[in-house]
C-alpha positions in Angstrom: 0.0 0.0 0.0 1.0 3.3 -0.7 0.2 6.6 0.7 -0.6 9.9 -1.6 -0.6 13.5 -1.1 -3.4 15.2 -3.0 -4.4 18.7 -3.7 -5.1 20.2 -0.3 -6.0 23.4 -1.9 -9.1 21.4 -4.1 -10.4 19.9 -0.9 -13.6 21.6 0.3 -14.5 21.1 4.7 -18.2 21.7 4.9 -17.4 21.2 9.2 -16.8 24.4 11.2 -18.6 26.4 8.6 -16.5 29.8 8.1 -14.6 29.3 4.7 -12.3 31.8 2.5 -12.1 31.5 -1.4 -9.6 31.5 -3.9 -8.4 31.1 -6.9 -6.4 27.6 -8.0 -6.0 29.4 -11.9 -9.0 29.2 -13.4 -11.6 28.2 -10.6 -12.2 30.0 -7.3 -12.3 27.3 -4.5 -13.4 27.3 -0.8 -11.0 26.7 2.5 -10.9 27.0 6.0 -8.7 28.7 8.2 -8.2 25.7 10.4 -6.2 24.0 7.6 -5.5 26.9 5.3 -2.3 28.7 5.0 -2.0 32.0 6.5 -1.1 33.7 3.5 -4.2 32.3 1.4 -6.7 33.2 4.2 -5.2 36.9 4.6 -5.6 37.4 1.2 -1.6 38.0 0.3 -2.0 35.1 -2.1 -4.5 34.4 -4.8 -3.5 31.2 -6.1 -2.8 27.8 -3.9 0.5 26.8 -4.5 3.0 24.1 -3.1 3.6 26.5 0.0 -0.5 26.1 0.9 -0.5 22.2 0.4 2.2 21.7 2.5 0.5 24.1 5.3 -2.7 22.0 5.4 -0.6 18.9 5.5 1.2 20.2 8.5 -2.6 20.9 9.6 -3.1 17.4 9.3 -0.4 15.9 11.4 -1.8 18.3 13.5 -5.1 16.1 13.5 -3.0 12.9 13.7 -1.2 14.1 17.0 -4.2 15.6 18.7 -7.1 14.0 17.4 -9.0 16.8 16.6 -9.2 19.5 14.1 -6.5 22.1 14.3 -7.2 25.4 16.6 -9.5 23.5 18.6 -10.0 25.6 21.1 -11.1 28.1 18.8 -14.8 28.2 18.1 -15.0 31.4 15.3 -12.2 30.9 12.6 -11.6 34.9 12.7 -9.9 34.2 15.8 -7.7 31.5 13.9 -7.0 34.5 11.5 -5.9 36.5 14.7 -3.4 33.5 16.0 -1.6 34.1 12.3 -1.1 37.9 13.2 0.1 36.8 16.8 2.1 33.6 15.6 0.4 31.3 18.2 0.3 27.7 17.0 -1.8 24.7 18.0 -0.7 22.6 21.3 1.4 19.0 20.2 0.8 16.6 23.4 3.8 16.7 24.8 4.0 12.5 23.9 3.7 13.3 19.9 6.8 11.1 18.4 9.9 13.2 17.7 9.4 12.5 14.0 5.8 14.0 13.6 6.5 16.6 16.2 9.8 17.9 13.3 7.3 17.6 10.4 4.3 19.6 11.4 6.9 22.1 12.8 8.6 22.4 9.7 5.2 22.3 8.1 3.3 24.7 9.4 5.2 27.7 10.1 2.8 30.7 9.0 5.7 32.1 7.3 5.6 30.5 3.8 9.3 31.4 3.2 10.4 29.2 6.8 7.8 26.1 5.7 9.4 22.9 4.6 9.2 21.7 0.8 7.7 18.8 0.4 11.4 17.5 -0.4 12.4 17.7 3.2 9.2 16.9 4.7 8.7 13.0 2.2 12.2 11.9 3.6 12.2 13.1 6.8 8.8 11.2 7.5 10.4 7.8 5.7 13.6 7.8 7.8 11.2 8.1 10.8 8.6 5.7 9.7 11.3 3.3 9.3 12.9 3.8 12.6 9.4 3.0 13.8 9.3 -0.1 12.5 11.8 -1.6 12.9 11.6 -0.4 16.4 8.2 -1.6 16.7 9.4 -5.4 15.0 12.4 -5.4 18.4 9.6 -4.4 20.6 7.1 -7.2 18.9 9.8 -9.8 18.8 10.5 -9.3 23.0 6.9 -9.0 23.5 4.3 -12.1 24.6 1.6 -10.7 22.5 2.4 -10.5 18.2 0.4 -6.8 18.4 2.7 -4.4 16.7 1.9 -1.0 17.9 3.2 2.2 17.0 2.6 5.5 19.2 2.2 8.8 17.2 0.8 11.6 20.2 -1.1 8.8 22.5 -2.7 7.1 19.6 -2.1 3.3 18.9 -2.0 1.9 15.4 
């Protein structure tokens, strides 16, 4: 099985209602400012572009290490916009693994000119997948049971 990365900026989130548009060339599209990058939702930035995607996938690893949407605590998505302006970022349990904890950070920095490329975030995450596992197949191999978990912020896979 393999994993795929797809358009963030073509995905549409009818949950928490408030949405932004813009354009992705030819089509205006709809967003949130829970996954959305900074500079789409405050307007400095017409068109998605790598920079956004790899915003909303930081926003994601957000959701893997919390289990909830990003900016949680925050019921109206104009205060979201406000937390750009102030540069205060979403709470990581303090248990997230060291390898999601370094992606989302590099990911969603609300600076698009300090966010990781996708070219440091792919190998960074494979490295640390594979550490993991093979972490995971000692632990197994010790272990009683033959469950193989992993632990990403609390969760067990």
């Amino acid at each position: 099985d393999e994993a795929k990365l797809t358009d963030f900026g073509l995905s549409e989130v009818k949950l928490h209602t408030s949405s932004v548009s813009a354009s992705t060339g030819k089509q205006a599209q709809s967003g949130t400012a829970r996954w959305g990058a900074p500079e789409l939702v405050k307007g400095e930035v017409k068109v998605y572009n790598q920079a956004c995607d790899v915003y909303s996938l930081g926003m994601t690893f957000v959701e893997l290490a919390t289990k909830d949407v990003p900016h949680a605590d925050v019921q109206i998505e104009f205060q979201i916009m406000g937390r750009f302006y102030s540069n205060i970022y979403p709470t990581l349990p303090e248990d997230t693994h060291a390898v999601l904890r370094d992606v989302t950070y590099g990911a969603w920095q609300y600076d698009p000119s300090r966010r990781a490329t996708l070219e440091a975030i792919i190998p960074h995450l494979t490295q640390g997948l594979a550490e993991a596992e093979s972490q995971t197949s000692k632990d197994a191999s010790s272990a009683p049971s033959s469950h193989k978990t992993i632990t990403i912020g609390g969760a067990h896979s």
